[in-house]
C-alpha positions in Angstrom: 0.0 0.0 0.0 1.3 3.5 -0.9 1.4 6.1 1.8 -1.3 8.4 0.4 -3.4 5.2 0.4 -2.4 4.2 4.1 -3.5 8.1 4.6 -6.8 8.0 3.6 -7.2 4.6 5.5 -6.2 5.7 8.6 -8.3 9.2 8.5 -11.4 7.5 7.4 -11.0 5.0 10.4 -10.2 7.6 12.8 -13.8 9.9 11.5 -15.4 6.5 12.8 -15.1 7.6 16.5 -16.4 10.7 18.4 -13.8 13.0 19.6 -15.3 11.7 23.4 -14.4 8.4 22.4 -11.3 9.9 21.1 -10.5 11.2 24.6 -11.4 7.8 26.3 -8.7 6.0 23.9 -6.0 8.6 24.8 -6.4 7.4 28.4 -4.8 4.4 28.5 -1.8 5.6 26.2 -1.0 8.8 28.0 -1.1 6.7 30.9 1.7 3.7 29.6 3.6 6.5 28.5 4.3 8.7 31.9 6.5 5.9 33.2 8.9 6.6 30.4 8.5 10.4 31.1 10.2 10.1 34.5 13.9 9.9 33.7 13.6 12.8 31.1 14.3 16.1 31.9 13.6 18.5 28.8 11.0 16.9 26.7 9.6 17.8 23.2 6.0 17.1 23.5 3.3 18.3 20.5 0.2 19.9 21.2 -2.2 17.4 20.1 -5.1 17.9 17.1 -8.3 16.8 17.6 -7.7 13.3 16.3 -4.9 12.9 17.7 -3.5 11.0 21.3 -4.4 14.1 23.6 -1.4 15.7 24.8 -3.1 18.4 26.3 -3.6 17.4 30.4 -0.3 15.8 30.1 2.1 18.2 29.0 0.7 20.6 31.6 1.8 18.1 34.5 4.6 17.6 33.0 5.1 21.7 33.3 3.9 21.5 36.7 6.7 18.8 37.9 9.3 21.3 37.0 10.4 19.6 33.4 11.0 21.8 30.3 8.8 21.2 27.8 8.7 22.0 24.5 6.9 22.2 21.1 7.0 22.5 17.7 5.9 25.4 15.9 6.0 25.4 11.4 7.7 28.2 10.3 7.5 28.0 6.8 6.8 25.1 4.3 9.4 22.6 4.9 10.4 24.3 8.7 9.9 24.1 12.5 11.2 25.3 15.3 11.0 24.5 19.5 9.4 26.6 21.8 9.5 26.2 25.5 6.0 26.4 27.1 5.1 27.4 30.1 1.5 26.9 30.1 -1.6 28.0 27.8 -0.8 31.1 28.1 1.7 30.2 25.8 -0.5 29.1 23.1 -2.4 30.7 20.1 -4.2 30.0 17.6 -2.3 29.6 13.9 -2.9 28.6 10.6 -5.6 26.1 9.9 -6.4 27.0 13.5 -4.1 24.9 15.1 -3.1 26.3 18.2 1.2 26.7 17.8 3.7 27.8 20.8 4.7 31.3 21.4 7.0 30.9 24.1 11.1 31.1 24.1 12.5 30.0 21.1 14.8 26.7 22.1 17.7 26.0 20.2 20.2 23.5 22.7 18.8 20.2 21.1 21.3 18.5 22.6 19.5 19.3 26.1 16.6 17.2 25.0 16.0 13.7 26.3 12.8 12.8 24.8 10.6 13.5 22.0 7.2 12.4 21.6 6.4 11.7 18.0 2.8 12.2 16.5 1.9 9.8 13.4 -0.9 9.1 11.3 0.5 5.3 11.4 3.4 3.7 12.9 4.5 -0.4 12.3 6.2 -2.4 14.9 9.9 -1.6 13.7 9.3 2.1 14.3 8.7 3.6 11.2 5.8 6.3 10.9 3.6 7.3 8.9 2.9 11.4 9.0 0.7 13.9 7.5 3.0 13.9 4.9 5.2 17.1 4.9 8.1 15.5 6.3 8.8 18.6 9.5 9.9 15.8 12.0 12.1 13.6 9.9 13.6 17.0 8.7 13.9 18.4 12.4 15.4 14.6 13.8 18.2 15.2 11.7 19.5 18.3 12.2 19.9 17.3 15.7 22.8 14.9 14.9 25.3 14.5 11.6 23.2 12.6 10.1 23.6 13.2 6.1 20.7 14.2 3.9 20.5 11.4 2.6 20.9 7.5 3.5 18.4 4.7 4.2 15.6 4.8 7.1 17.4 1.9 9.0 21.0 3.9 9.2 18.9 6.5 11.2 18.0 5.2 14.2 20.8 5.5 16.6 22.2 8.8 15.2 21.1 11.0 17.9 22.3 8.6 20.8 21.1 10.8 23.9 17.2 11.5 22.6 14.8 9.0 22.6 11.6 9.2 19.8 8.7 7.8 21.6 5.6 7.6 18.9 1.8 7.9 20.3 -0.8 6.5 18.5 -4.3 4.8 19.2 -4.3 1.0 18.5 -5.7 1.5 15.0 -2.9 3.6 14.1 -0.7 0.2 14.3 0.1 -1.5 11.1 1.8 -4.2 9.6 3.9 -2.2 7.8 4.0 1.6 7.1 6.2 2.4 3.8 8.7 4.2 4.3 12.0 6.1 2.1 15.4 7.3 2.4 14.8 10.1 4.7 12.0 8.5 7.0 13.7 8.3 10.7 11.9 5.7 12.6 11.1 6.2 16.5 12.7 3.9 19.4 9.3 2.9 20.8 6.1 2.8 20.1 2.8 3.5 22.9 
């Protein structure tokens, strides 16, 4: 199956629940996941879309047990940068109406210790399936020496000290998600 293909899939399967049961399926992920959240320090979290694992709740505890956390904000068509956030106040509302970060602009990636990794599908060895405009896969490697280009596989080990952690409902998993030379799979997968 072609990525456009595995797209439309997922997105028609996800329109098949409410965003209430949306919210009751984030539940049990968010909760597998904080365990893996305690080590970390300086996180890279995403605030989530409607159909997405909510991220909401749990980046604000994460703010209130004194860890950094930041998020992504699109610049420009193939860009992003990290923003530290503090709270909602450091939120508003964007393009498409998405709400984006407005906080400190974070440049020491090498700080980070964890990154959470949103995905339209994922497959057991990692690899992800995205919205299709490549911002994370671009942003993972600038944060080592990784070259432009090699194959998905060489990726995953480049950036030694932060960990990709993927979130996804269990109907997000798949058997396998195609992938190309610059797709960076995630270490784990919740």
């Amino acid at each position: 199956m072609r990525k456009n293909e595995l797209r439309q899939q997922i997105q028609q399967t996800k329109r098949q629940f409410t965003p209430q049961q949306l919210e009751e399926l984030s539940l049990p992920v968010i909760s597998r996941l904080k365990s893996l959240l305690a080590e970390a320090q300086t996180i890279m979290a995403y605030y989530s879309l409607p159909d997405e694992v909510n991220t909401h709740a749990l980046i604000d505890e994460l703010v209130a047990e004194g860890k950094t956390v930041l998020l992504p904000k699109v610049t420009g068509p193939d860009t992003m940068e990290v923003r530290r956030y503090m709270g909602r106040a450091d939120l508003q509302e964007g393009a498409f109406h998405i709400m984006e970060p407005v906080g400190e602009l974070f440049t020491d990636y090498a700080s980070i210790d964890l990154i959470l990794v949103p995905g339209l599908a994922f497959d057991t060895a990692g690899h992800r399936l995205g919205r299709g405009r490549g911002y994370y896969d671009r942003f993972l490697r600038t944060m080592g020496t990784v070259p432009a280009v090699r194959s998905a596989a060489d990726y995953r080990g480049t950036v030694p000290s932060v960990r990709t952690i993927g979130l996804c409902f269990d109907f997000q998993k798949v058997d396998e998600v195609p992938v190309n030379a610059y797709d960076i799979p995630v270490d784990r997968l919740i």
